[in-house]
VOBA-1610 file (N, C-alpha, C; in pm, whole numbers, padded with zeros to 5 digits, always signed):
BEGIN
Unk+00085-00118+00000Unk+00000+00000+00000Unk+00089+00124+00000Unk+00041+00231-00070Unk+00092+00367-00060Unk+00046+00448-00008Unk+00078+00531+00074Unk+00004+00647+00093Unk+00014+00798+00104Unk-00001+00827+00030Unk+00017+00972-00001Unk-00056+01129+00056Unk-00015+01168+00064Unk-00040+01306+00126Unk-00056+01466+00017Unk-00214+01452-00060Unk-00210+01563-00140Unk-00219+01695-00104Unk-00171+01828-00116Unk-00229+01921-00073Unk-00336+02003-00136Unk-00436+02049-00138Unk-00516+02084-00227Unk-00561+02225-00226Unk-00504+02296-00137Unk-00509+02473-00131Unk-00328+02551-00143Unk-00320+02629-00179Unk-00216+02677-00181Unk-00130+02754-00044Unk-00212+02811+00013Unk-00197+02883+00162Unk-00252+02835+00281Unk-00360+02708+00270Unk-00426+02694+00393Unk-00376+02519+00372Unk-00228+02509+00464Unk-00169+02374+00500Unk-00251+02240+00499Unk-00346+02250+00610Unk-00475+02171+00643Unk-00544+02101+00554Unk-00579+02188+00447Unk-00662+02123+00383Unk-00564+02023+00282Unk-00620+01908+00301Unk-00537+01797+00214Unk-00637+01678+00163Unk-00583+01609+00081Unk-00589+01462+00085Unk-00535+01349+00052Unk-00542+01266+00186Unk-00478+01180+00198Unk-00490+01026+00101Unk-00463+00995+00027Unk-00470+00896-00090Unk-00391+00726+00021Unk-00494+00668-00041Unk-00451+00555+00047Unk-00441+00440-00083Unk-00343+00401-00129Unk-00368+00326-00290Unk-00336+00215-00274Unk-00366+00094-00337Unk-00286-00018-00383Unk-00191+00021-00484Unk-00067-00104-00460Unk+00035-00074-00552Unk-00027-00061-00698Unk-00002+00058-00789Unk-00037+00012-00922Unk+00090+00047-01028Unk+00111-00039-01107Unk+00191-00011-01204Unk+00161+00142-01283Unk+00237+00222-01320Unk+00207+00313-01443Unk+00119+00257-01570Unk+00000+00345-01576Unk-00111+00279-01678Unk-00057+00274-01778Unk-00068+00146-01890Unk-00074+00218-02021Unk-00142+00210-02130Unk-00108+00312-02231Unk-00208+00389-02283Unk-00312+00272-02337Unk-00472+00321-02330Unk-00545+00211-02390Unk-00550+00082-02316Unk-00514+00106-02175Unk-00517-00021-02073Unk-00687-00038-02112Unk-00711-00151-02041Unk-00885-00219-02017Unk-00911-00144-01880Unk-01018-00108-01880Unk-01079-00038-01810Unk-01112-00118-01671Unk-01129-00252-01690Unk-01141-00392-01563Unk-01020-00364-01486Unk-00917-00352-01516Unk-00781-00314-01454Unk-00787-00215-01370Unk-00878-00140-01393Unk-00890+00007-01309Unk-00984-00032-01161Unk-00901+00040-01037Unk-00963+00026-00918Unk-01112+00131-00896Unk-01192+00099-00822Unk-01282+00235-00803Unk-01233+00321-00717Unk-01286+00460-00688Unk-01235+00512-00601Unk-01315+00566-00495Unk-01293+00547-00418Unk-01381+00620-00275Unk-01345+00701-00178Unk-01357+00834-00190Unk-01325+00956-00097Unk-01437+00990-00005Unk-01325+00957+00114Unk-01406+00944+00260Unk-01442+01128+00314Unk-01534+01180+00322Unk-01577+01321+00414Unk-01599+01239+00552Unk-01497+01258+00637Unk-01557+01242+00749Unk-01650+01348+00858Unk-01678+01327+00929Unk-01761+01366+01008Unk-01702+01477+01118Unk-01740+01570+01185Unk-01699+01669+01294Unk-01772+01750+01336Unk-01857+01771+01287Unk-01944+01832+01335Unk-01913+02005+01241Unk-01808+02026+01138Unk-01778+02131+01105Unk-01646+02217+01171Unk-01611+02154+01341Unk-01518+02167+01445Unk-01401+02115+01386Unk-01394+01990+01334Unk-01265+01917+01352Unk-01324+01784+01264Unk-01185+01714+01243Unk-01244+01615+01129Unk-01203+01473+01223Unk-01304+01381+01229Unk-01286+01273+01333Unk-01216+01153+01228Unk-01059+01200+01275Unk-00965+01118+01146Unk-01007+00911+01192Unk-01022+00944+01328Unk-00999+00764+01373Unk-01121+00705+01304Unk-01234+00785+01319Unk-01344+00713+01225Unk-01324+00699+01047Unk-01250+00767+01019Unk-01221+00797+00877Unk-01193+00670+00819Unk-01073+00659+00936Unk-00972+00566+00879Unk-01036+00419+00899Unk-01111+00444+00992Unk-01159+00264+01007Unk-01259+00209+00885Unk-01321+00343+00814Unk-01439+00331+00697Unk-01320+00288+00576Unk-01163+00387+00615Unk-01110+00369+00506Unk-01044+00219+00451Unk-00971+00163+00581Unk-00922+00019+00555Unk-01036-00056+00520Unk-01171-00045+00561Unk-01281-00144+00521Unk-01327-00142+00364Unk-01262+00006+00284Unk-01281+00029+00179Unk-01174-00014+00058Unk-01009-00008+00190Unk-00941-00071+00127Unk-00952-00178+00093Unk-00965-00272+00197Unk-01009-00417+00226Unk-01104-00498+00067Unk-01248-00384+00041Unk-01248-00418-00106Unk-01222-00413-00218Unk-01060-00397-00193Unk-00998-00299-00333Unk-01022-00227-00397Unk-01077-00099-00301Unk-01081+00055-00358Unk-00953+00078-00383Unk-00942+00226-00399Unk-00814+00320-00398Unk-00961+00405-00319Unk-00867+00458-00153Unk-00900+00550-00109Unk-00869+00670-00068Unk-00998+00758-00090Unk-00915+00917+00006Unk-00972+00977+00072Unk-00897+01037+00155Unk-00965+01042+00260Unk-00955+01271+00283Unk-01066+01309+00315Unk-01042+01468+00240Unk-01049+01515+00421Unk-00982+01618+00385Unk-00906+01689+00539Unk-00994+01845+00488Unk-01084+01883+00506Unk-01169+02021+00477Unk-01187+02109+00570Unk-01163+02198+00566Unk-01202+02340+00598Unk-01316+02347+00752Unk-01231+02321+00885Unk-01320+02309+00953Unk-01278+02416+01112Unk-01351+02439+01166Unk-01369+02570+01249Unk-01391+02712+01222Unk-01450+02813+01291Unk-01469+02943+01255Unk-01337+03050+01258Unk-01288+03068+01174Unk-01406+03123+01031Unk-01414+03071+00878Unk-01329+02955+00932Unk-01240+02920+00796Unk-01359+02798+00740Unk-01486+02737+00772Unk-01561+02638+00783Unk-01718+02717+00714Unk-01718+02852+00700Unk-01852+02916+00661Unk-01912+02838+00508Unk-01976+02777+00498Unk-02034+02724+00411Unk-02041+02850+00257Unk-01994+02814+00136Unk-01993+02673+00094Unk-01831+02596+00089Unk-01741+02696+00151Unk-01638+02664+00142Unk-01551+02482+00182Unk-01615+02485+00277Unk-01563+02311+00253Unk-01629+02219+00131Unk-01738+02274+00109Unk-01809+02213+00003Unk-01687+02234-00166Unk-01614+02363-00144Unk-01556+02431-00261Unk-01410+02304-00247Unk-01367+02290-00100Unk-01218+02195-00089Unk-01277+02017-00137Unk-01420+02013-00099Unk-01442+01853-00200Unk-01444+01903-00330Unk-01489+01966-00358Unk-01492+01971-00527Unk-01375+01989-00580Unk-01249+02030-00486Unk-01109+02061-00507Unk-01055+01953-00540Unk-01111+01844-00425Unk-01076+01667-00420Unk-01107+01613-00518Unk-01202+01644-00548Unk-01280+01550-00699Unk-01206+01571-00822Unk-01197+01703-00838Unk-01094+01746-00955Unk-00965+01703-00976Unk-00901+01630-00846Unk-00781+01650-00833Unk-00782+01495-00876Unk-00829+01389-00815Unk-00865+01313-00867Unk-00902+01265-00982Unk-01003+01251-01050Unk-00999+01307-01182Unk-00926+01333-01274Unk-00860+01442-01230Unk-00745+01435-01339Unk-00634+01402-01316Unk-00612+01326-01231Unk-00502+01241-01204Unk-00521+01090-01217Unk-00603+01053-01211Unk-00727+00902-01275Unk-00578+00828-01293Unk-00491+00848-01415Unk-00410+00794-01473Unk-00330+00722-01325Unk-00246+00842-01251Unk-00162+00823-01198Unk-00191+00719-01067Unk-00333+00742-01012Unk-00403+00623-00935Unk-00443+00522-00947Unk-00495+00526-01095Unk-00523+00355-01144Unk-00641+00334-01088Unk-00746+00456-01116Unk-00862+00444-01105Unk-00964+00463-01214Unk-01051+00428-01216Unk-01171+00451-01321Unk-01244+00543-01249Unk-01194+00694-01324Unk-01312+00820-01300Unk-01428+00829-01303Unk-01499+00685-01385Unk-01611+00742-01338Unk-01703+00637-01260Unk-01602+00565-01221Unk-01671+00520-01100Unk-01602+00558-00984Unk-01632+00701-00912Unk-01611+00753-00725Unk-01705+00758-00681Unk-01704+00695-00566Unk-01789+00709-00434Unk-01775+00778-00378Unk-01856+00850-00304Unk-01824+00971-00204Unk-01950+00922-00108Unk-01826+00921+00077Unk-01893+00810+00151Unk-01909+00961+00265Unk-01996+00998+00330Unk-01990+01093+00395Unk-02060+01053+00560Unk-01972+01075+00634Unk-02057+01032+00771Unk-02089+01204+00849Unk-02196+01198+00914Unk-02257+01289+00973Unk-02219+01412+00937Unk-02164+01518+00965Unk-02170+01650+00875Unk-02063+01651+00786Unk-02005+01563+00773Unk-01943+01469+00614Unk-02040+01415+00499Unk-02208+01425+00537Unk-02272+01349+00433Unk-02342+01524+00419Unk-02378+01607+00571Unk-02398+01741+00510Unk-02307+01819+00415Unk-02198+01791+00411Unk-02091+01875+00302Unk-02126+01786+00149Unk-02173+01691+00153Unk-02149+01611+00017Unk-02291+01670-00019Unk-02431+01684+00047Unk-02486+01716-00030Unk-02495+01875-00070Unk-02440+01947+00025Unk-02385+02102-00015Unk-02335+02070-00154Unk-02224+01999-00155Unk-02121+01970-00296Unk-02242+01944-00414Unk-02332+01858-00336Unk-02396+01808-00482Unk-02535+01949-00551Unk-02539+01976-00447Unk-02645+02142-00470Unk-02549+02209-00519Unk-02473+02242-00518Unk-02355+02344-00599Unk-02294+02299-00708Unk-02313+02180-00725Unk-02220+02160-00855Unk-02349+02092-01007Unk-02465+02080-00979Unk-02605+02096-01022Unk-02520+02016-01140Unk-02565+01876-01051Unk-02504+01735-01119Unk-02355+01749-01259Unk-02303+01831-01198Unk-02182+01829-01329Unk-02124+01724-01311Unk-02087+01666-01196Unk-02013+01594-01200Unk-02096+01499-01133Unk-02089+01363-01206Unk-02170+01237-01126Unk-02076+01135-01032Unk-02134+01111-00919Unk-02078+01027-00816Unk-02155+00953-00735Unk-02123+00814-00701Unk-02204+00725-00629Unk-02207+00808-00490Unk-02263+00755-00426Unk-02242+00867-00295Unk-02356+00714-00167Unk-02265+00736-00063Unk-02303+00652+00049Unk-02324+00745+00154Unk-02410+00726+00226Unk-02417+00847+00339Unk-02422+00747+00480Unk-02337+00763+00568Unk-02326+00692+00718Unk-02353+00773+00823Unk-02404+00772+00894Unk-02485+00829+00989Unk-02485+00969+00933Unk-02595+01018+00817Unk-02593+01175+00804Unk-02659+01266+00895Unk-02569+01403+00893Unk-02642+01459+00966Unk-02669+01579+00826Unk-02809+01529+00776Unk-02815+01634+00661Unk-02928+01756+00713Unk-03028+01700+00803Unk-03158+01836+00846Unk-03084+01901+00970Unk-03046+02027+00972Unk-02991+02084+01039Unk-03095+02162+01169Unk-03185+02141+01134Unk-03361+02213+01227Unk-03320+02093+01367Unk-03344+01958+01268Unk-03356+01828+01343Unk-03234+01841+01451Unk-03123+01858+01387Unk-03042+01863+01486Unk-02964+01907+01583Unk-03048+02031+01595Unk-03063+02132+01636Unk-03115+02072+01788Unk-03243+02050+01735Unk-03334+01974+01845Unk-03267+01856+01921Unk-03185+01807+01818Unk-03155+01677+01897Unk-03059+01706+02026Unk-02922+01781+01931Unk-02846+01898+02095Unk-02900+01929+02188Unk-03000+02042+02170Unk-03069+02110+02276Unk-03129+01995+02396Unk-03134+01870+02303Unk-03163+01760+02475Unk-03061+01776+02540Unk-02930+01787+02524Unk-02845+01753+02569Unk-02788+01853+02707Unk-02895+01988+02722Unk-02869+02112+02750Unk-02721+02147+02715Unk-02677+02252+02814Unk-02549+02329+02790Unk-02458+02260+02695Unk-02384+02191+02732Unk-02348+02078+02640Unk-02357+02055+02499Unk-02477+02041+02466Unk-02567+02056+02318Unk-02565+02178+02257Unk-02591+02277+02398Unk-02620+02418+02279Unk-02478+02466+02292Unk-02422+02474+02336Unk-02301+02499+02314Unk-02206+02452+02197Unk-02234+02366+02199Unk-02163+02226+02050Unk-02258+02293+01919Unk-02377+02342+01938Unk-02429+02386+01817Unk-02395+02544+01817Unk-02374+02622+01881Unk-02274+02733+01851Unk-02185+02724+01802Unk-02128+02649+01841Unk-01942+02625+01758Unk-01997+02589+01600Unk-02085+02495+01572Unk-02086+02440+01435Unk-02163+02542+01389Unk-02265+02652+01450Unk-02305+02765+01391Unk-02259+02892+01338Unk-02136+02876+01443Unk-02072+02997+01404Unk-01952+02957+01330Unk-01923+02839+01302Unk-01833+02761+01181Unk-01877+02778+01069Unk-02019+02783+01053Unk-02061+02756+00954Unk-02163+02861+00889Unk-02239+02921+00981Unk-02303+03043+00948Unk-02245+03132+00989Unk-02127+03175+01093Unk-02077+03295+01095Unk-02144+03394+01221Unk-02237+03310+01293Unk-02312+03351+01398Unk-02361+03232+01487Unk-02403+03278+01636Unk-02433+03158+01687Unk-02581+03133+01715Unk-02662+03228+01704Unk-02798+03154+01639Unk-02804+03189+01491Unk-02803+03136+01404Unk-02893+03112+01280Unk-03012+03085+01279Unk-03094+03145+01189Unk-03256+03099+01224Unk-03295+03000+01175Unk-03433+02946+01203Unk-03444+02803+01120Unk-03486+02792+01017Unk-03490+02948+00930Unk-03486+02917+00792Unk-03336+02903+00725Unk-03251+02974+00783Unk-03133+02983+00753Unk-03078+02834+00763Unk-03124+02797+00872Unk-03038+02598+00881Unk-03135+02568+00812Unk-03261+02538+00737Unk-03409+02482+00658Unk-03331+02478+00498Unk-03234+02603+00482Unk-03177+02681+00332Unk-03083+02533+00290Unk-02981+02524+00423Unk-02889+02439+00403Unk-02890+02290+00457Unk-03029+02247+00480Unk-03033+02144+00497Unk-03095+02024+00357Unk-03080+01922+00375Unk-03107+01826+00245Unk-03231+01702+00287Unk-03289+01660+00204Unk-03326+01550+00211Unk-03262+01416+00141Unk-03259+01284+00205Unk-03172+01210+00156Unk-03266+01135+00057
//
């Protein structure tokens, strides 16, 4: 296995992705397309705070495990650097980068998965509202947290604790710490 370390912004270190590959020979030209691995780029989950790498990685070996080529995307997370649509702008950074590197991974472009767990499956469908199907991708969603009203509600059980944790991802993401519930209603999805 290889694993590589892409960077995908020019000034902001952080944002990366991490390529997790099987060995592949250099393609060549007019290879069979059966030869080609799929690819699956992991959004993990954080709530918009921080990216929960240990869960990443356990989705990722299970992806290795079926001879993907995986990656795993490091996005744009805390205030102020997390205001929507901008992590949505660093996957679409991933996809591209991918893509046109297809060759050098020994993947078939057009079969990617994009596996998103909890506000990892909210950024994928941000990605997919913004990019108004240009680009097609299988897409798996693991525990999403895509209705943002809902989960709102679900915190607030939690008292202090809860609302506090939804400030941080509010003001990550909207730039304030109440947003109204049309404002989270705008950016929420149905699956």
């Amino acid at each position: 296995m290889v694993i590589r370390q892409v960077p995908l912004h020019p000034t902001i270190e952080s944002i990366t992705l991490q390529a997790l590959l099987w060995e592949y020979p250099p393609q060549i030209e007019n290879e069979p397309s059966e030869l080609l691995r799929p690819a699956v780029v992991i959004v993990p989950g954080g709530g918009y705070l921080s990216i929960d790498a240990q869960r990443a990685e356990k989705i990722a070996l299970s992806e290795l495990a079926k001879g993907n080529q995986v990656f795993i995307l490091n996005y744009r997370v805390g205030a102020p650097f997390a205001h929507l649509p901008m992590p949505a702008i660093d996957l679409s950074d991933a996809i591209t980068h991918i893509v046109t590197h297809d060759t050098l991974y020994g993947i078939d472009s057009s079969s990617i998965m994009l596996v998103g767990e909890g506000t990892g499956a909210h950024l994928i469908k941000v990605f997919e509202s913004q990019q108004h199907n240009l680009l097609k991708c299988n897409i798996r969603y693991e525990n999403p947290i895509v209705d943002l009203v809902a989960f709102k509600k679900h915190l607030m059980k939690w008292g202090t604790e809860g609302h506090a944790l939804f400030e941080q991802l509010c003001m990550a993401c909207f730039g304030t710490l109440s947003p109204t519930d049309e404002t989270l209603s705008a950016w929420s999805y149905d699956l």
